[in-house]
N, C-alpha and C positions, 0 to 999 in steps of 0.2 A: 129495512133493506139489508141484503149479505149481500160484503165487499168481500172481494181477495186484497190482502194487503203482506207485508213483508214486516218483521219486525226484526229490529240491530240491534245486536247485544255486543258490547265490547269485554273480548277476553283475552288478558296479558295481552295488551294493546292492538287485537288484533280484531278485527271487524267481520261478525259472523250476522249471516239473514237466513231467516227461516218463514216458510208460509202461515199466513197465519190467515183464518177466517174472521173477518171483521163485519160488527154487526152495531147495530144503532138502539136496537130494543133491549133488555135486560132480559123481556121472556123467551127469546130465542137462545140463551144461554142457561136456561132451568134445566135441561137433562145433564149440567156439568154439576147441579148442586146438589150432591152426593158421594159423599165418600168411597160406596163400593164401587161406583161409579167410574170416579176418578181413579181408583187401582185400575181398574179394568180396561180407562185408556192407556192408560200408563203401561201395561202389559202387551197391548196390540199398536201402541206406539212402536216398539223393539222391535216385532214381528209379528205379520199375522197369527190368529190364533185360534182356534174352534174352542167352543163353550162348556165340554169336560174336561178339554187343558184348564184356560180359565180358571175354573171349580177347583181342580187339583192344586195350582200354584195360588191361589186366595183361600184353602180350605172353606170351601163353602157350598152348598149345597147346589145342585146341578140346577134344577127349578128357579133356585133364585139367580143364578149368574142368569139362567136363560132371560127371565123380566125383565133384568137391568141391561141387557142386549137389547131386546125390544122396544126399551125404552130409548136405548141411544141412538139406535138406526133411527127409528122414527124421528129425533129431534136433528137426522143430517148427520150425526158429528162420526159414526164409524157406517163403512159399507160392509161387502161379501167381496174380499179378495181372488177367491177360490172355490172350487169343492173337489173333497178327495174321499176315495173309501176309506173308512177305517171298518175294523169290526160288521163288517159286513152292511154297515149304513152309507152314506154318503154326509161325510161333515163338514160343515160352512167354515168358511177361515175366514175371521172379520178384521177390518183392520182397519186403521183412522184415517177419518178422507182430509184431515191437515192436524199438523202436531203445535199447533196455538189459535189460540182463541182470544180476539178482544173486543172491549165496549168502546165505545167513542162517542161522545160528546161532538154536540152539530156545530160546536164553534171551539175556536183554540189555534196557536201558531201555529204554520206549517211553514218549514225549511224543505228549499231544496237541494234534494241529497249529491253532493259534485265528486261522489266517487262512483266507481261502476262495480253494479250487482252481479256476481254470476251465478246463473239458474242453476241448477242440479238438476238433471235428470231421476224420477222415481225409480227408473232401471238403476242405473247406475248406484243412487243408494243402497239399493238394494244388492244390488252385487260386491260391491266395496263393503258391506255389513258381515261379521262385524268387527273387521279389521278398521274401519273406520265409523265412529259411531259419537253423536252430540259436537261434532268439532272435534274430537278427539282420535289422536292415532291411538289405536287396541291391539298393535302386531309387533313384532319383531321382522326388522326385513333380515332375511341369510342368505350369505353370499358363499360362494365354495372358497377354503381356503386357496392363498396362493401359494403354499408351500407344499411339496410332496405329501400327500394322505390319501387315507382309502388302501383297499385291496391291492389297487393297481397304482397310485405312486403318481395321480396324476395332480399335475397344478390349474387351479383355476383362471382361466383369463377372462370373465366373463364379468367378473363383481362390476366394472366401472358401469354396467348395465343399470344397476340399483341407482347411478342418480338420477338417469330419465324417470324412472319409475318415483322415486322420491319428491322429485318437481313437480310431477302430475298428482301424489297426492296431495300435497305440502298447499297445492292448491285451494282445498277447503280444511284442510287441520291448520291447529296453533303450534306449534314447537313444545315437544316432549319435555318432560322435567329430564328422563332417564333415557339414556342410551339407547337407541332403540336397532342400530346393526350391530350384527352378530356373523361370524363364522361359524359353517356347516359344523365345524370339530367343539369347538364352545356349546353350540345349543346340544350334541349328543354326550360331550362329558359332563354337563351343568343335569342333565337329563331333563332339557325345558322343552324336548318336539310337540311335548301334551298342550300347545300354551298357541293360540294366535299364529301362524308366522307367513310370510309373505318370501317366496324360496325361487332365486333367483340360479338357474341351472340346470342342466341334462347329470343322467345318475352318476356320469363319470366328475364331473366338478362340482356335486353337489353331493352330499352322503343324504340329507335330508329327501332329496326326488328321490335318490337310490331307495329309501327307507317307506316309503308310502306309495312306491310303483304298481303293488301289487291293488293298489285302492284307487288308481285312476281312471278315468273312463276309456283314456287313450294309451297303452301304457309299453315303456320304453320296451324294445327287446336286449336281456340284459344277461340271455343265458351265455354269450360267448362276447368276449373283448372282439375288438373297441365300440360294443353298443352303438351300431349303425341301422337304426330305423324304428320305427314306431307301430302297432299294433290299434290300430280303432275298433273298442269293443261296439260301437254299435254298428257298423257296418262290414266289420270282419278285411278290412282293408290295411295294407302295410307301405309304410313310406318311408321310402329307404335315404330320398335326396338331403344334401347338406343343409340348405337350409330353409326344411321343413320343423315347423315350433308349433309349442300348444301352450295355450293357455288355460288352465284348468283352477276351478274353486271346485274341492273336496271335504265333508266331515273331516275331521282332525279322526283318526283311528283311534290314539292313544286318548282320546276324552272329546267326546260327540259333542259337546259341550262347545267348543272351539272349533276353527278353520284354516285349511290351507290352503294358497291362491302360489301357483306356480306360472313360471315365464321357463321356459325348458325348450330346447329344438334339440335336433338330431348333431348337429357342431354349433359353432362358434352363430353362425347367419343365422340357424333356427333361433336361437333363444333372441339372435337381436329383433329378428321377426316378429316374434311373441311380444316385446316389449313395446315394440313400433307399435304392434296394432292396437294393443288396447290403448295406447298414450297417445296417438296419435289420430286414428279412425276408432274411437269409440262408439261413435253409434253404431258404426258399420256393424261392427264385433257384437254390440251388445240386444243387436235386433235379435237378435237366437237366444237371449235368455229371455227365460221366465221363471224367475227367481228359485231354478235347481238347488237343491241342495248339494247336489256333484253336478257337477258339468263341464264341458271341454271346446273347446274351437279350435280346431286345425287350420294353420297357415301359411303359406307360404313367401319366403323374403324374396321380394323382383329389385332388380338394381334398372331401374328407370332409364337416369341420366347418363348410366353407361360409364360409371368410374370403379364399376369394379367392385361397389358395394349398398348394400340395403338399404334403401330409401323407399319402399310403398313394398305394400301386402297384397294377396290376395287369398280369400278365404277358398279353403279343399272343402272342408267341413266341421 
């Protein structure tokens, strides 16, 4: 019989669960007893992957990854994510349908567990990847300085935004060894933009938005001061209100390799907007992804209760 079960691993005191496939027979877990095998979950673990990626990052021949694909789907343990053209084909993106695997014995203690588990959403994984990745934060959060900088000499008011955001991910990470906030002016004279970061700001209190506008899918208009409105490249639409905010995950420009995840509005309520909604209405926001590699959600901040400031969202686009 295959169970779904949860397994706890404790790191720097900190109590993480992951899904794991649980099974009773030993031969239900034969297509894991193989080494290329295991690289090859190991690789569609991280991200989906088609099978002359694969080939390329195990140096090994196209024919044999394809077997040991064959072999794996057949035994349950990866499906077909996706299919996308490449090269004029259509190519399967396969990915693992859970990242543990165990045996279990029909007899043995069982405790029951008197803390509470919380689920992850595979969206949400997936989009928080790979600024968060095994329990692990993989980013730099940057905030705009608060001291005059930039072209225009502006101060940032917006950084106190980064600890909502911090609390929602802190949620499933353990606590960094290394510092992990930074000022907009530190990550461009360290020259670290190629790296992870998590960029909390519109281009005027953020140099880092300012610096990768030109790669967003929504992107600031920034040819004349004070940068009031926004450009939606896929709908050719311009939003000029205070606080309209995007939320966008983009390639890292300076190294593809890497990502950047921006909370940005048009003032001060846009960018609190942007941070509300994904912290806040995550599913709402995250029903529109399908694991883009660039992608954007426009929103807008509603003051509800009538005190004059942002508390609920609602999505433009």
């Amino acid at each position: 019989m295959i169970k779904m079960a949860q397994i706890i691993k404790e790191i720097n005191g900190k109590f993480f669960s992951k899904n794991a496939i649980l099974v009773d027979e030993p031969e239900k877990l034969k297509g894991l007893l193989n080494n290329v095998r295991w690289d090859i979950l190991k690789l569609l673990a991280e991200r989906p992957r088609y099978p002359a990626d694969i080939a390329k990052h195990l140096h090994l021949h196209e024919q044999k990854v394809y077997y040991h694909i064959k072999q794996l789907e057949a035994n349950g343990l990866i499906e077909v994510k996706t299919k996308k053209e490449r090269g004029g084909t259509l190519a399967k993106y396969y990915t693992v349908t859970d990242h543990a695997f165990a045996l279990e014995l029909p007899t043995g203690d069982m405790k029951l567990a008197d803390f509470p588990i919380r689920n992850e959403s595979d969206k949400l994984k997936s989009f928080l990847y790979p600024f968060l990745n095994n329990g692990q934060l993989n980013a730099n959060i940057v905030v705009g300085s608060p001291d005059p900088h930039g072209p225009h000499q502006v101060r940032a008011r917006d950084g106190h935004y980064a600890i909502d955001v911090a609390l929602f991910l802190g949620q499933t990470v353990s606590m960094p060894e290394k510092f992990t906030t930074a000022l907009d002016i530190d990550i461009k004279s360290k020259d670290t933009i190629d790296s992870n970061l998590i960029v909390i700001g519109g281009p005027l209190t953020n140099l880092i938005t300012s610096d990768v506008n030109n790669y967003l899918p929504v992107k600031f208009k920034i040819d004349s001061f004070p940068f009031r409105g926004m450009l939606s490249q896929k709908t050719g639409k311009t939003y000029d209100e205070d606080n309209i905010g995007i939320i966008a995950k983009i390639v890292n420009p300076k190294n593809t390799t890497k990502s950047i995840l921006i909370f940005a509005g048009n003032r001060l309520g846009g960018t609190k907007a942007a941070v509300l909604a994904l912290t806040r209405f995550t599913e709402t926001i995250l029903e529109r992804y399908n694991g883009e590699d660039n992608w954007a959600c426009i929103v807008e901040g509603l003051d509800i209760d009538g005190d004059g400031k942002v508390d609920s969202i609602k999505i433009i686009e």
